[in-house]
N, C-alpha and C positions, 0 to 999 in steps of 0.2 A: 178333699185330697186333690193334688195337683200329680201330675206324671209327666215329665220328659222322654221323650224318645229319641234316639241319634239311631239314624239309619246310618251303620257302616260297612265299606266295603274295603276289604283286606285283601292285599296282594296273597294269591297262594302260596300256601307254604308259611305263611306268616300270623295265620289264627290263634294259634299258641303262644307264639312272644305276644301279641296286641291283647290276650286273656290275662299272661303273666303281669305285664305290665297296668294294666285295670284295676288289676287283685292289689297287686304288690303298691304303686301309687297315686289311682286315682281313687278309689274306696277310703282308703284309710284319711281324706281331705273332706270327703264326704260322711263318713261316721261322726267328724269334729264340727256339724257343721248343724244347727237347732231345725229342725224340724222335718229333719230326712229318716224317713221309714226305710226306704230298703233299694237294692237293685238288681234286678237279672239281666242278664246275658241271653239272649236269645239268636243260637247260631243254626243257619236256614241247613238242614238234611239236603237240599237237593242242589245247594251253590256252596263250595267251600270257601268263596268268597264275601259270602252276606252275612251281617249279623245285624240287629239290634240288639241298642242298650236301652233299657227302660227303667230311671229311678223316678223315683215314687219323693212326695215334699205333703208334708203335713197341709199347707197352703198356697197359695200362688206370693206369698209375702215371704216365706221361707225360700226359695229360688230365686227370689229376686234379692233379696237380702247378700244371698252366696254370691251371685252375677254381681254385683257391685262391687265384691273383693277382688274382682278381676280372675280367679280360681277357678271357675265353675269354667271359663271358656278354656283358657291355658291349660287347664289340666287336661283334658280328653286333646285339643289341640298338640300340647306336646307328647303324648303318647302317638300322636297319629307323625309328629315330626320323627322320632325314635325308629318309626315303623314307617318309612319309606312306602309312596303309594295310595295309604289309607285316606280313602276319602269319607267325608262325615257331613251328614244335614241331620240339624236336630229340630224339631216340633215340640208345641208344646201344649199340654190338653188337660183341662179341667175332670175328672174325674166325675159323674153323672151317676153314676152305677154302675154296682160293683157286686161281689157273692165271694165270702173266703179267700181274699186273696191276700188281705193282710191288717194286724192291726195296729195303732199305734204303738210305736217302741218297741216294735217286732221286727225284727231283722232280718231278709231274705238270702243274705252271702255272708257266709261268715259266723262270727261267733255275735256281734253283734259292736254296738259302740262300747 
């Protein structure tokens, strides 16, 4: 399992359009896309500015596959263009071990692909 994470920082007052916008067009490029298990949102309780995003890739060949269509980067990119401010740095990490967190073809947002 491979995992992405984009640490973003959202102008206040703007966590809810940069959610909306996630939901509504970056997800739905990601369900069309072979080897993507799932994605959460993780928004920080004590900065109403921070979040991460963390999708999950069946392998580091399935991400890389998407990153070559040019999509993977654009898409979270022009979300953060739409949302004014939003700055993003994304990592990316091998999965090692893991306990229930998800299985293949298991969708974490949504109803699923």
């Amino acid at each position: 399992m491979y995992a992405q994470v984009t640490k973003v920082q959202v102008p206040l007052g703007m966590r809810e359009r940069f959610r909306s916008l996630l939901m509504q067009d970056y997800l739905p490029l990601l369900r069309k896309r072979d080897g993507f298990l799932g994605m959460m949102m993780l928004e920080e309780t004590d900065d109403d500015e921070s979040a991460q995003l963390i999708v999950l890739w069946e392998n580091q060949a399935s991400v890389e596959a998407f990153a070559n269509t040019g999509t993977l980067e654009a898409g979270i990119s022009a979300i953060g263009a739409i949302v004014p401010g939003t700055k993003v740095v994304r990592s990316s990490y091998l999965v090692t071990a893991r306990e229930g967190v998800i299985t293949v073809g298991e969708s974490m947002m949504g109803s699923g692909r």
